[in-house]
ZADRENLUM-282187 format. One record per residue (C-alpha): residue in one letter; z, y, x; residue number from 1. Coordinates in pm, 1 decimal. Each point is the difference from the previous one (the first is absolute). Example, Ala and Ser with C-alpha at 12.3 -4.5 7.8 and 13.67 -1.06 7.14 Angstrom:
@residu: a	z: 780.0	y: -450.0	x: 1230.0	num: 1;
@residu: s	z: -66.0	y: 344.0	x: 137.0	num: 2;
// end
This chain:
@residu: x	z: 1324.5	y: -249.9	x: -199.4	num: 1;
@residu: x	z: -165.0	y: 332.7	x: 16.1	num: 2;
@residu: x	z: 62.6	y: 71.3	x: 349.9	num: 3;
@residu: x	z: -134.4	y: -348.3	x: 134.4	num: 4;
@residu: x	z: -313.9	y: 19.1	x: -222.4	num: 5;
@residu: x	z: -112.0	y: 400.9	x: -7.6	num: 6;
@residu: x	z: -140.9	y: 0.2	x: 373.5	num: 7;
@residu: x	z: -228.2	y: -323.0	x: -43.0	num: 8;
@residu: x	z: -122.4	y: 202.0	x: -326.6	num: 9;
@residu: x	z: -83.2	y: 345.6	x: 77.8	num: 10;
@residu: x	z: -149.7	y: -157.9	x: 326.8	num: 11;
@residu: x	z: -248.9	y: -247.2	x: -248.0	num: 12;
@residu: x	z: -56.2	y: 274.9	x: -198.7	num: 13;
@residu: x	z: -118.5	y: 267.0	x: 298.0	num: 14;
@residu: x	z: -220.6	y: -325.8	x: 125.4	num: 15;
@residu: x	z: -81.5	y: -83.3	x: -396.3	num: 16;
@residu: x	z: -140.4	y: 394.8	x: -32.0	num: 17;
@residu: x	z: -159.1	y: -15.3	x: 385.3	num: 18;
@residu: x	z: -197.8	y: -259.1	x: -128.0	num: 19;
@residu: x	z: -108.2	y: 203.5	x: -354.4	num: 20;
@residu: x	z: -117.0	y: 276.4	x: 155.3	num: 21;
@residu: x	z: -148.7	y: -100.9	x: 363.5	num: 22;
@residu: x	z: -361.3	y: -88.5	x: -60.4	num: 23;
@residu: x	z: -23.3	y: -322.3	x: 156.4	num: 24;
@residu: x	z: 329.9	y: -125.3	x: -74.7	num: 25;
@residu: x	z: 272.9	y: -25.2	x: 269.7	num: 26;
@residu: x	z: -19.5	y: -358.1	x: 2.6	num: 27;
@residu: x	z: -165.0	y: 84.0	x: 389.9	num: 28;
@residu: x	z: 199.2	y: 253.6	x: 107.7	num: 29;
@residu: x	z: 366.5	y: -163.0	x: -118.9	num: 30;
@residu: x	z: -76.4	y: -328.0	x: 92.6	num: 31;
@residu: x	z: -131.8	y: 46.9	x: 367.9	num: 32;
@residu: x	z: 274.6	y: 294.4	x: 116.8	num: 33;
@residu: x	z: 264.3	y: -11.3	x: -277.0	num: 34;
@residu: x	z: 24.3	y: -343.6	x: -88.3	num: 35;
@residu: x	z: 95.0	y: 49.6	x: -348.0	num: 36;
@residu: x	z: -151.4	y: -162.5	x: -277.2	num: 37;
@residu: x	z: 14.6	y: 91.9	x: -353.8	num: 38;
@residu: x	z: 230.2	y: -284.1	x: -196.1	num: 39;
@residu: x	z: -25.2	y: 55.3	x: -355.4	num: 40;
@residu: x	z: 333.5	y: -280.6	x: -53.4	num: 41;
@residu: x	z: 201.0	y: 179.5	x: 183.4	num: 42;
@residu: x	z: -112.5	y: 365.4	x: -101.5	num: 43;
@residu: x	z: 81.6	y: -103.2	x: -315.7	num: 44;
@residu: x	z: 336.2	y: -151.4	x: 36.5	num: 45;
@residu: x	z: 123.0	y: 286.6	x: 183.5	num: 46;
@residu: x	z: -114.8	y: 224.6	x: -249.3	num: 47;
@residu: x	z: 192.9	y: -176.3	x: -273.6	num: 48;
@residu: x	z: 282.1	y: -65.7	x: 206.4	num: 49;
@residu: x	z: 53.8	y: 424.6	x: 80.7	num: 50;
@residu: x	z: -29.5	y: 23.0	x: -395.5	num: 51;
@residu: x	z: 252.6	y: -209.3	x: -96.7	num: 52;
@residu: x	z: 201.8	y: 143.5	x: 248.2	num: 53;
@residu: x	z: -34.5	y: 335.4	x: -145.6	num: 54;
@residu: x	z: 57.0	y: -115.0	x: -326.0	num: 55;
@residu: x	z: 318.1	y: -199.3	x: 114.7	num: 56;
@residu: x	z: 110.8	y: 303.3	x: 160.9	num: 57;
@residu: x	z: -34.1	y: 267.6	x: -321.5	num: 58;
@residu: x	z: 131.9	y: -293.2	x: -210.4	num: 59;
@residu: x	z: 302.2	y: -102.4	x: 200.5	num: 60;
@residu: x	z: 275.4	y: 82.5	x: -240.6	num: 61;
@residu: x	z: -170.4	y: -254.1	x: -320.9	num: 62;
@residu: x	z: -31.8	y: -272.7	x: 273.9	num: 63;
// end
């Protein structure tokens, strides 16, 4: 769970703090050469998805 999910959300959150601190946005430059888009969904689920693995991990002896 962790290892399927942390690479999709360290790479929205380098794209997620690209886009905070370029000054127009990287909207231009991702889209046209990258080709990665910002997906909030998915961001989100993966983020949830490394922190219940975490917690399922320090936890694994109540479970």
């Amino acid at each position: 769970m962790i290892a399927d999910n942390i690479a999709p959300f360290l790479n929205f959150c380098y794209l997620g703090l690209k886009k905070q601190v370029s000054s127009n946005g990287s909207e231009e430059i991702s889209g046209a050469i990258l080709e990665f888009y910002i997906d909030y969904n998915w961001w989100i689920t993966s983020g949830l998805n490394v922190l219940i693995g975490i917690i399922i991990l320090t936890n694994y002896k109540r479970i």
